[in-house]
N, C-alpha and C positions, 0 to 999 in steps of 0.2 A: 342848132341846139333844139331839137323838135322831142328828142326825150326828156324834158324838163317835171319837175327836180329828178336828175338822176340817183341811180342807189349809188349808195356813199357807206352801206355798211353790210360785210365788212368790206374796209378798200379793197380795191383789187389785187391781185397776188402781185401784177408786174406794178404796181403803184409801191405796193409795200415792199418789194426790192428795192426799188429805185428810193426811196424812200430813206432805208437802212443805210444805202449805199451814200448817202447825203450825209444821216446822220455821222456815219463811221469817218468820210473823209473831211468835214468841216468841226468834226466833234462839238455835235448838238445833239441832243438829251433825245433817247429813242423815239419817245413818241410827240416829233415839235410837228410832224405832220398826224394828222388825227379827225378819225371823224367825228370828235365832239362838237361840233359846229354845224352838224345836219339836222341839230334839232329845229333850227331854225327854218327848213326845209318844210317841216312837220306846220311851224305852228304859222307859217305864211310871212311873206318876204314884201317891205317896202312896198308899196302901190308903184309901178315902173322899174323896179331894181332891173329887168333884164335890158331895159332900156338903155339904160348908166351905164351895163357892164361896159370894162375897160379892158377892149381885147387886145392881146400882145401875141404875136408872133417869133418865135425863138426856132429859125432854122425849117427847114417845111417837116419834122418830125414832130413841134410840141405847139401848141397854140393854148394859152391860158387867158384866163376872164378873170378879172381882177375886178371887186365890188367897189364904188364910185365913191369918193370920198364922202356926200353924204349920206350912201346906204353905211359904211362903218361908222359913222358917226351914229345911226340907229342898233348898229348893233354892239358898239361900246358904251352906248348909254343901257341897253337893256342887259347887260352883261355888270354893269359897276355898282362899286358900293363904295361905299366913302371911306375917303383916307389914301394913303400912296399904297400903292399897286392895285390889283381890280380894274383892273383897266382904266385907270384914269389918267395918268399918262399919255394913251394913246388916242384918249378922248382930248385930253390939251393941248395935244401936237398935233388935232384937226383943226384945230379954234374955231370951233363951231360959235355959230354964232345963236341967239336968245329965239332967234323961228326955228332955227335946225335945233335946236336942245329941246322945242314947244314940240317941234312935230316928232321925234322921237321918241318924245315921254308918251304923248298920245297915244302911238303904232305900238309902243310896248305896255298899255294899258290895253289894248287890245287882247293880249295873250296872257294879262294879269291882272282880272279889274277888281281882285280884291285888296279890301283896306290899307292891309302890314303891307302892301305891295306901295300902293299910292303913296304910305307913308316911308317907306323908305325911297322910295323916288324924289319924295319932296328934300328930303336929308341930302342925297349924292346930288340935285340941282341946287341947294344950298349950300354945298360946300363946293361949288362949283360955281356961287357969285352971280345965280340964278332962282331970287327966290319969286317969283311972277308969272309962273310959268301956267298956262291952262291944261290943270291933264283934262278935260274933257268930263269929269265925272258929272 
């Protein structure tokens, strides 16, 4: 992986085939593969995320990195907002625990240390049965 963060926009022409080609024979919604998730590329990834990566090998043609359960756990908590859907969900189905929910409020105060932000972070870790948490401010 020595070209890190790779570009991711726009995907590649043979991504975006293969892509469609998923979409069309599993009938899933055009764009469920997407580079809306490179912003995080942008604004700096977990201290060790390349570390965690979770590499999987599928055949010697496709080799994919899967993020560590608790780098998605950082990136479903800087992504949520309270209430069902917003990814919270897929934040309950990590069951992170009250350091992994600290240290992700943290690392996403990082890339958002204002107010309305801290304050709706405190809102999604309180409706998340988390009100103790240290953002750091």
């Amino acid at each position: 992986m020595s070209n890190w963060p790779p570009s991711v926009r726009p995907l590649p022409p043979n991504l975006e085939v293969a892509r469609d080609r998923v979409a069309r024979d599993f009938s899933l919604p055009a764009d469920w593969l997407n580079p809306g998730p490179a912003d995080l590329l942008e604004f700096g990834l977990p201290e060790g995320f390349l570390d965690r990566l979770d590499r999987r090998d599928y055949g010697d043609a496709l080799t994919v990195y899967l993020a560590s359960r608790y780098d998605q756990i950082h990136q479903a908590l800087c992504a949520g907002r309270p209430g069902p859907g917003n990814h919270e969900e897929d934040l309950r189905a990590l069951s992170p625990t009250r350091a992994e929910l600290g240290a992700a409020a943290r690392w996403s105060r990082l890339h958002d240390p204002s107010e309305g932000y801290a304050r709706i972070l405190r809102e999604v870790l309180s409706h998340l049965g988390v009100d103790d948490v240290d953002l750091g401010d």
